[in-house]
Chimera marker file (.cmm) of the C-alpha trace (Angstrom):
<marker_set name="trace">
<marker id="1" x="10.131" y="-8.900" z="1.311" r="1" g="1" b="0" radius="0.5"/>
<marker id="2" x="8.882" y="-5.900" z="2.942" r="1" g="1" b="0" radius="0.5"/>
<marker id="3" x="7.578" y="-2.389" z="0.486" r="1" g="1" b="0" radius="0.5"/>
<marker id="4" x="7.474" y="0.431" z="2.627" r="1" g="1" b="0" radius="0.5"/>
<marker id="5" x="5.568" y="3.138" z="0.161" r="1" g="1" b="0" radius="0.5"/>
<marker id="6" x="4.592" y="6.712" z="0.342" r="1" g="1" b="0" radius="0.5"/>
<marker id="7" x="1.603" y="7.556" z="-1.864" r="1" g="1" b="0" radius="0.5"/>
<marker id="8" x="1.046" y="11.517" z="-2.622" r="1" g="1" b="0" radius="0.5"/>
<marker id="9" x="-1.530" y="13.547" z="-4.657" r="1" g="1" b="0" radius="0.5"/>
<marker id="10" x="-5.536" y="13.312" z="-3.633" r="1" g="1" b="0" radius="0.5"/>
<marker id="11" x="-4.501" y="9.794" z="-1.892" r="1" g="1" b="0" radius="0.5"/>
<marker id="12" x="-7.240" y="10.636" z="1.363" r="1" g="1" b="0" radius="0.5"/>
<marker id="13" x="-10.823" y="10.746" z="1.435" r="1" g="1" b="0" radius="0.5"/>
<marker id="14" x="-11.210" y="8.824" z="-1.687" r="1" g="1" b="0" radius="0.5"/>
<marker id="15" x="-11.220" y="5.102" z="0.306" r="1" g="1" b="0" radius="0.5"/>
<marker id="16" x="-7.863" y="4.783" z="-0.820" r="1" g="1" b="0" radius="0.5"/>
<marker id="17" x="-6.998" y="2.799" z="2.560" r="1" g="1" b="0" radius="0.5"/>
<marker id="18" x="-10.201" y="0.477" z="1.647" r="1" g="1" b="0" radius="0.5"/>
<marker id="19" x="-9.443" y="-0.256" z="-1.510" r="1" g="1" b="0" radius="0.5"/>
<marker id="20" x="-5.534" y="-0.998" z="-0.438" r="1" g="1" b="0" radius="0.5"/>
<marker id="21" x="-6.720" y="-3.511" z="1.850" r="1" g="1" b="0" radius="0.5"/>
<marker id="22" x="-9.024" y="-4.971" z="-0.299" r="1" g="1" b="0" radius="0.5"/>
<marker id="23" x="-6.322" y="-5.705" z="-3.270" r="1" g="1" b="0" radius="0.5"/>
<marker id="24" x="-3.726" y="-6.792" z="-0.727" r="1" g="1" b="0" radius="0.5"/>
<marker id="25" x="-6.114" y="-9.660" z="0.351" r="1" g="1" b="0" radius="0.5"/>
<marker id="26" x="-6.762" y="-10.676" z="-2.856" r="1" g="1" b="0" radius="0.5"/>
<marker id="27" x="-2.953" y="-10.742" z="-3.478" r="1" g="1" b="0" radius="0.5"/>
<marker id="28" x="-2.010" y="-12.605" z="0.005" r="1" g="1" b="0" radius="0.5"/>
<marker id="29" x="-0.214" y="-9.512" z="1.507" r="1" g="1" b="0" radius="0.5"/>
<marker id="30" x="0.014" y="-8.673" z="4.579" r="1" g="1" b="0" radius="0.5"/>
<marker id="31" x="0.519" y="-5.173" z="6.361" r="1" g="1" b="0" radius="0.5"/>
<marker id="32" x="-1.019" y="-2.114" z="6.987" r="1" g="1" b="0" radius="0.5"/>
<marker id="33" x="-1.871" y="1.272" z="5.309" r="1" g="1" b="0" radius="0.5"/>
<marker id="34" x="-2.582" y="4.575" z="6.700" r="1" g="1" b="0" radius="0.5"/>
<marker id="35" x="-3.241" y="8.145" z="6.334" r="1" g="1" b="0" radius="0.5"/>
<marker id="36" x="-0.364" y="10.682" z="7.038" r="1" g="1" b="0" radius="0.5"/>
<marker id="37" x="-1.111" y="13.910" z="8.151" r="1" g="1" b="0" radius="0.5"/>
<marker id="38" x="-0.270" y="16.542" z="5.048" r="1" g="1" b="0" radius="0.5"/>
<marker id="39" x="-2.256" y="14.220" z="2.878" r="1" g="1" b="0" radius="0.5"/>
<marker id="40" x="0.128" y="11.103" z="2.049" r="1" g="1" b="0" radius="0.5"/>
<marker id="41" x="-0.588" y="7.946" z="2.642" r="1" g="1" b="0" radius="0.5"/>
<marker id="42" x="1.633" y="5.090" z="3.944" r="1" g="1" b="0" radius="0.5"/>
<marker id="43" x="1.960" y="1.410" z="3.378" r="1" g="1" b="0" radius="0.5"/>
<marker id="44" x="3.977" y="-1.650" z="4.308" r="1" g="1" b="0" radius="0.5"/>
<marker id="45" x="3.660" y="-4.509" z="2.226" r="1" g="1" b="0" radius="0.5"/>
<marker id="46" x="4.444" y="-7.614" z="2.670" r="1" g="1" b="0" radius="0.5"/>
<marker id="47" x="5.002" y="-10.300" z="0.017" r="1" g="1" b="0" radius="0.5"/>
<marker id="48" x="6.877" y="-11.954" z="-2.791" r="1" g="1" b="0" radius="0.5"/>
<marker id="49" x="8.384" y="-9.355" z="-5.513" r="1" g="1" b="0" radius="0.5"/>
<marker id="50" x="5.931" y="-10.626" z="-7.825" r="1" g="1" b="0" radius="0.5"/>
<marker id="51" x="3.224" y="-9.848" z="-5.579" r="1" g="1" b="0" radius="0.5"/>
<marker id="52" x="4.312" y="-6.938" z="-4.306" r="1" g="1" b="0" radius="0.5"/>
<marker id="53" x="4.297" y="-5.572" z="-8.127" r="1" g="1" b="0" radius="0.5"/>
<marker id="54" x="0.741" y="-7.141" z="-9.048" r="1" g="1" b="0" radius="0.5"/>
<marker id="55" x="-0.708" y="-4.880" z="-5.742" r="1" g="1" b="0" radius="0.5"/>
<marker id="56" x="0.996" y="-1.674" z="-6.636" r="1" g="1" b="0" radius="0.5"/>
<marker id="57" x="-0.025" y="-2.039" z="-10.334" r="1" g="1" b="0" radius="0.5"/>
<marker id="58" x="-3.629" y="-2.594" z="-9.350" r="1" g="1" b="0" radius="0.5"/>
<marker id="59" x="-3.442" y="-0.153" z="-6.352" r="1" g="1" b="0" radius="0.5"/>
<marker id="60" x="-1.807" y="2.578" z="-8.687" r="1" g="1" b="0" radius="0.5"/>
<marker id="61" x="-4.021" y="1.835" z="-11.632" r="1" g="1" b="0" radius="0.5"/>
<marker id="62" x="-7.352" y="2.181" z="-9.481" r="1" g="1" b="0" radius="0.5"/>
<marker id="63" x="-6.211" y="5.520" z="-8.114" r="1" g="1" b="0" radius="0.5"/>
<marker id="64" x="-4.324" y="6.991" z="-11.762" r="1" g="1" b="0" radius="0.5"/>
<marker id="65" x="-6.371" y="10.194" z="-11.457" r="1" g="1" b="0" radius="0.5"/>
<marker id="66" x="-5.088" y="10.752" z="-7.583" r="1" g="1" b="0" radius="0.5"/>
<marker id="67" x="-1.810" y="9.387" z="-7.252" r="1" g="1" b="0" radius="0.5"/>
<marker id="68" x="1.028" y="12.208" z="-7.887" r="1" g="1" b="0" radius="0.5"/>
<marker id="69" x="3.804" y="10.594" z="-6.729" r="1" g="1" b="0" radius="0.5"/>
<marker id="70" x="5.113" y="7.319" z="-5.064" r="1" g="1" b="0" radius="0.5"/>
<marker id="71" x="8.203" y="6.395" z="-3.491" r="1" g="1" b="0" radius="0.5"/>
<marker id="72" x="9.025" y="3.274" z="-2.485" r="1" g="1" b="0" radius="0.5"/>
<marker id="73" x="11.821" y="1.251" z="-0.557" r="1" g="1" b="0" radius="0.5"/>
<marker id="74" x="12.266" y="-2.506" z="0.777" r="1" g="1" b="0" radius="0.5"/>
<marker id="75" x="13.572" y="-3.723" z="3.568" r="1" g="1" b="0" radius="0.5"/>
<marker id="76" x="14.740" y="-7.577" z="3.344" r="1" g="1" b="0" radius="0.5"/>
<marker id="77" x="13.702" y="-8.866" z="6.759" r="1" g="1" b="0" radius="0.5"/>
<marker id="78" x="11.117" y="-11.699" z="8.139" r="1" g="1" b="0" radius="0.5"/>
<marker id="79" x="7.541" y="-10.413" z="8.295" r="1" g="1" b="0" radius="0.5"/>
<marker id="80" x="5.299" y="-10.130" z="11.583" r="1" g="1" b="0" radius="0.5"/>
<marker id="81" x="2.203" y="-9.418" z="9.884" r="1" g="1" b="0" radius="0.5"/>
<marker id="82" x="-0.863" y="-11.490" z="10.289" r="1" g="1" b="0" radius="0.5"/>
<marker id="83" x="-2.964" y="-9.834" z="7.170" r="1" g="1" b="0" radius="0.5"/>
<marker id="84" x="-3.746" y="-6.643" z="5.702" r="1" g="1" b="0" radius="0.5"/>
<marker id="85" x="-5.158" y="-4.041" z="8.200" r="1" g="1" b="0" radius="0.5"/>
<marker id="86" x="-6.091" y="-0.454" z="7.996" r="1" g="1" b="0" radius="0.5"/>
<marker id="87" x="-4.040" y="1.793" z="10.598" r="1" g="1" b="0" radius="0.5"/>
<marker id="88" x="-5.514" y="5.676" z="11.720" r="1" g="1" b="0" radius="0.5"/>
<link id1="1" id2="2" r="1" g="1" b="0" radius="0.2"/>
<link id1="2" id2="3" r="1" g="1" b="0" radius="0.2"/>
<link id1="3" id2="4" r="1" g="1" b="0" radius="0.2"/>
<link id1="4" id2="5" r="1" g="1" b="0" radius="0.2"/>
<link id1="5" id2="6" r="1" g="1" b="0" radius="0.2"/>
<link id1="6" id2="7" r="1" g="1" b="0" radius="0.2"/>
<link id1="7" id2="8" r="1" g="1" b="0" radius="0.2"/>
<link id1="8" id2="9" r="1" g="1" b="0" radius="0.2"/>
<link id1="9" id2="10" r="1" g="1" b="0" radius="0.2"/>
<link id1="10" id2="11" r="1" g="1" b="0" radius="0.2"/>
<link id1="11" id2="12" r="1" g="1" b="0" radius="0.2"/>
<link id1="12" id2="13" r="1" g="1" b="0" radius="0.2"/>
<link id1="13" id2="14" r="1" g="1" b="0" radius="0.2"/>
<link id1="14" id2="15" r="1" g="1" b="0" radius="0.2"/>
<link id1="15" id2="16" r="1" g="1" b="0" radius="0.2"/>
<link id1="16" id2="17" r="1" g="1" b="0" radius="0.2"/>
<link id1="17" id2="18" r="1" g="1" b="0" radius="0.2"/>
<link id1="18" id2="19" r="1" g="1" b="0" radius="0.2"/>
<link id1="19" id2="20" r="1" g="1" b="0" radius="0.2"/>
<link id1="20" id2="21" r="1" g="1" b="0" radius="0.2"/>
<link id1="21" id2="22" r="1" g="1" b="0" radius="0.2"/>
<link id1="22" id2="23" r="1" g="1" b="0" radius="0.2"/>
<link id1="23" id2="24" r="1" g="1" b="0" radius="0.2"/>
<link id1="24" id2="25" r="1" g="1" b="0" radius="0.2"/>
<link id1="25" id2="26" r="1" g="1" b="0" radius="0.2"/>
<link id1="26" id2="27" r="1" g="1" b="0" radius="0.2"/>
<link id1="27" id2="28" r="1" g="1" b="0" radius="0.2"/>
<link id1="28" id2="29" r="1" g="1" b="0" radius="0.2"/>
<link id1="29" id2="30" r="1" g="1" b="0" radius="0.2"/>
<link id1="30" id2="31" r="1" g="1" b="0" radius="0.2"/>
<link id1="31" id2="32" r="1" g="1" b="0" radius="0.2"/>
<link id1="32" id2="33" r="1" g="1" b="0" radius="0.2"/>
<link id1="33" id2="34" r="1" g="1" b="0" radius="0.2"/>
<link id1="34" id2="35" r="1" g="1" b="0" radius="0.2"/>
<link id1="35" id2="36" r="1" g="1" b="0" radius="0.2"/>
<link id1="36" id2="37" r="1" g="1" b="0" radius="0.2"/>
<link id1="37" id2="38" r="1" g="1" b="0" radius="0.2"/>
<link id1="38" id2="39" r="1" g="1" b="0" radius="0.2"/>
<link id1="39" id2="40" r="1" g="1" b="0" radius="0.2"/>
<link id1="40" id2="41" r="1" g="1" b="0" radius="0.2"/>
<link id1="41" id2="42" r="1" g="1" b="0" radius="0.2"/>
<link id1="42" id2="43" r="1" g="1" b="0" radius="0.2"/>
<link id1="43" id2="44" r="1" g="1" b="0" radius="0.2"/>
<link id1="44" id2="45" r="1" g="1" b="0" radius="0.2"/>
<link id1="45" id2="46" r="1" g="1" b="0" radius="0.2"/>
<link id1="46" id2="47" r="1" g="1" b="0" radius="0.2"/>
<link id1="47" id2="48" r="1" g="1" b="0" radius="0.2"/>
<link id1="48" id2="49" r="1" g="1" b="0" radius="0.2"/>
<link id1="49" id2="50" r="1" g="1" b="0" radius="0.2"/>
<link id1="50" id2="51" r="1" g="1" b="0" radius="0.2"/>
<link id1="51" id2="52" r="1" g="1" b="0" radius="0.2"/>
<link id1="52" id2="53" r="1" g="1" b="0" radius="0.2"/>
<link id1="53" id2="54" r="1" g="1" b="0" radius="0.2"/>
<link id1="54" id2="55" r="1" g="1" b="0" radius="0.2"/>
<link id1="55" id2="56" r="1" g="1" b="0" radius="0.2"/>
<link id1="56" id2="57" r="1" g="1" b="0" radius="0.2"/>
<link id1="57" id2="58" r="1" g="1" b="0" radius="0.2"/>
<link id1="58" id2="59" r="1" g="1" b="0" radius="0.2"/>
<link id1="59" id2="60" r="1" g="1" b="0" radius="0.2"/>
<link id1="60" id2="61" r="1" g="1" b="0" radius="0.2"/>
<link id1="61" id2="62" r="1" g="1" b="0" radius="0.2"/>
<link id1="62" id2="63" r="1" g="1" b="0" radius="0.2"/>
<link id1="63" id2="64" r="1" g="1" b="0" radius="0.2"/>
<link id1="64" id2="65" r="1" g="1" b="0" radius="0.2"/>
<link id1="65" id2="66" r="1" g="1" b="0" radius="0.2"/>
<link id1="66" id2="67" r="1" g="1" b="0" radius="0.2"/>
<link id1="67" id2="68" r="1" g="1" b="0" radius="0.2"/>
<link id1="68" id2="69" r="1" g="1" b="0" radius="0.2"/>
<link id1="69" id2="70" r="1" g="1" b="0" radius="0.2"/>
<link id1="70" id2="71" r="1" g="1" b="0" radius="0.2"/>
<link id1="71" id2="72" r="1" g="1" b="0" radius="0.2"/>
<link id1="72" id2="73" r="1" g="1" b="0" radius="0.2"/>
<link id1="73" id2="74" r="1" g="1" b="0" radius="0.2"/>
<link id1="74" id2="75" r="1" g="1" b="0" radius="0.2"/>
<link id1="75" id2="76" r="1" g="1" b="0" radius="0.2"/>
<link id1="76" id2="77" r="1" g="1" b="0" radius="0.2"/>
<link id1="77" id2="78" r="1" g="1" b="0" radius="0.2"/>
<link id1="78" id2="79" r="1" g="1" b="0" radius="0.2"/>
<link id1="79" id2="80" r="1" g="1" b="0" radius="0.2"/>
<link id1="80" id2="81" r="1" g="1" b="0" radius="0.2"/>
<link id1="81" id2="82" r="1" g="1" b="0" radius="0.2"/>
<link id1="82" id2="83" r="1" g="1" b="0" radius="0.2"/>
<link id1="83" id2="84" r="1" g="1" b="0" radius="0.2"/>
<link id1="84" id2="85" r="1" g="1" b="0" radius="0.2"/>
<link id1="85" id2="86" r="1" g="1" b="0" radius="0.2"/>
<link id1="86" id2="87" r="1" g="1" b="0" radius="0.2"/>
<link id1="87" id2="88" r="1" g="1" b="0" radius="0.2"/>
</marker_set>
């Protein structure tokens, strides 16, 4: 299963992006993340639901103070990731 998330608030120039990739390898998902212009940032994750929940949770409770708002869809198709990478 495939998150695609939007993360809003002071999400940029706080290593955000670093600290995404760094929780999705330690939670075997695969993707990317990356700055929007406007300030968001964006990431696909890939990974089981379980997963998937045990990165945002982290992700979200790293960044509590800068995250304003997150939305957050799936898509139900086969991955093409090979790991976790930063995108610009």
């Amino acid at each position: 299963m495939i998150a695609h998330i939007i993360y809003t608030g002071q999400v940029q120039g706080v290593g955000f992006r670093y600290t995404a990739q760094n929780i999705a390898r330690q939670h075997g998902i695969k993707g990317w993340v990356k700055n929007l212009p406007g300030g968001p940032v964006e990431v696909y994750a890939d990974g089981t639901q379980r997963k998937l929940d045990e990165f945002c949770a982290e992700l979200e409770d790293f960044f509590r103070d800068n995250i304003s708002d997150k939305q957050i869809s799936y898509i139900d198709e086969k991955s093409q990731f090979g790991d976790f990478r930063i995108g610009y």
